[in-house]
C-alpha positions as CSV (number, residue, x, y, z in Angstrom):
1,X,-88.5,-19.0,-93.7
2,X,-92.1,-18.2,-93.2
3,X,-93.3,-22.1,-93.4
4,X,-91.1,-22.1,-90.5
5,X,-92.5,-19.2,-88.6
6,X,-95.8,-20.3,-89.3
7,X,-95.3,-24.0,-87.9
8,X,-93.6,-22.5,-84.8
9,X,-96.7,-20.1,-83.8
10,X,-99.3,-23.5,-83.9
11,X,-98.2,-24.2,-80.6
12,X,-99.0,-21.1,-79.1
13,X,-102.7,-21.2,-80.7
14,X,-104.9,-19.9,-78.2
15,X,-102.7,-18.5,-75.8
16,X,-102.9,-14.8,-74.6
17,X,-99.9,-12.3,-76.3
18,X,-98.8,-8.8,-77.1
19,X,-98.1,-8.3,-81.1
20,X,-95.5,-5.8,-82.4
21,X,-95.6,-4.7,-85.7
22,X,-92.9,-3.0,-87.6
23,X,-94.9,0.2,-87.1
24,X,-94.5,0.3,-83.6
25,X,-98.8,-0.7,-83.3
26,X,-99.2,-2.9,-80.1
27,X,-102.0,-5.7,-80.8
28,X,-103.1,-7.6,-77.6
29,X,-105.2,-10.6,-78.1
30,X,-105.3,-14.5,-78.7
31,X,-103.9,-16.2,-81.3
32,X,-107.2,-17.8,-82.8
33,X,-105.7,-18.9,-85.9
34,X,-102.6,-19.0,-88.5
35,X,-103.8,-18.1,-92.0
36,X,-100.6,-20.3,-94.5
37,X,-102.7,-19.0,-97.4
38,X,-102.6,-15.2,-96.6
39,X,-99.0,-15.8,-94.7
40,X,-100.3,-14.0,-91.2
41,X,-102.0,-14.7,-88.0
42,X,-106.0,-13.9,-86.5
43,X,-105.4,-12.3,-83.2
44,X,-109.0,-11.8,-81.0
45,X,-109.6,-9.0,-79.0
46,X,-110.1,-10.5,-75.7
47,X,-112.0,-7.5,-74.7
48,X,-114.5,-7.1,-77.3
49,X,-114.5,-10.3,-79.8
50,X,-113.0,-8.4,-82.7
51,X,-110.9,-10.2,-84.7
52,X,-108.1,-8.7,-86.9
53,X,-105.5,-10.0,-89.3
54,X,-101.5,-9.4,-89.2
55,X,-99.6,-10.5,-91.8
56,X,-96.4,-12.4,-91.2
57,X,-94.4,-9.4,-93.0
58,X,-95.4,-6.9,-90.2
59,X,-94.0,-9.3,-87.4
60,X,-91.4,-7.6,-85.1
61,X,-91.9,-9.5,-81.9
62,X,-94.5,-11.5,-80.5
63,X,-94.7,-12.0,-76.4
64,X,-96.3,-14.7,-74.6
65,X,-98.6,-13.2,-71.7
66,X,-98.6,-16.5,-69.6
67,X,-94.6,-15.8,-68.8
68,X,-93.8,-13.1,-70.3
69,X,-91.5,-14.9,-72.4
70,X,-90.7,-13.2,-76.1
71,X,-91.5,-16.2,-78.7
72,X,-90.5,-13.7,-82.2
């Protein structure tokens, strides 16, 4: 299941999104890259260049900025 998540999210590498975690934490960045080791994503901060890791586990719902379109 999360080979599968992980292959789906590639093709939105680079593009701008809003990250939900189970938490309720909002995340707003770019998808700069998909860790498979650590099973999670790098999001940067458009705003200040930080980067931050969320793993996969932590995923409620991911939605594209461009369209507004919910991709998890």
């Amino acid at each position: 299941m999360e080979k599968d998540i992980m292959y789906y999210l590639e093709r939105y590498q680079g593009e701008a999104v809003v990250v939900r975690d189970w938490n309720g934490n909002v995340y707003w960045g770019e998808i700069e890259w998909i860790d498979r080791r650590r099973g999670g994503i790098f999001l940067r901060n458009r705003f200040n260049r930080r980067r931050f890791f969320i793993p996969f586990f932590l995923l409620a719902s991911i939605i594209l900025l461009r369209n507004r379109r919910r991709i998890f």
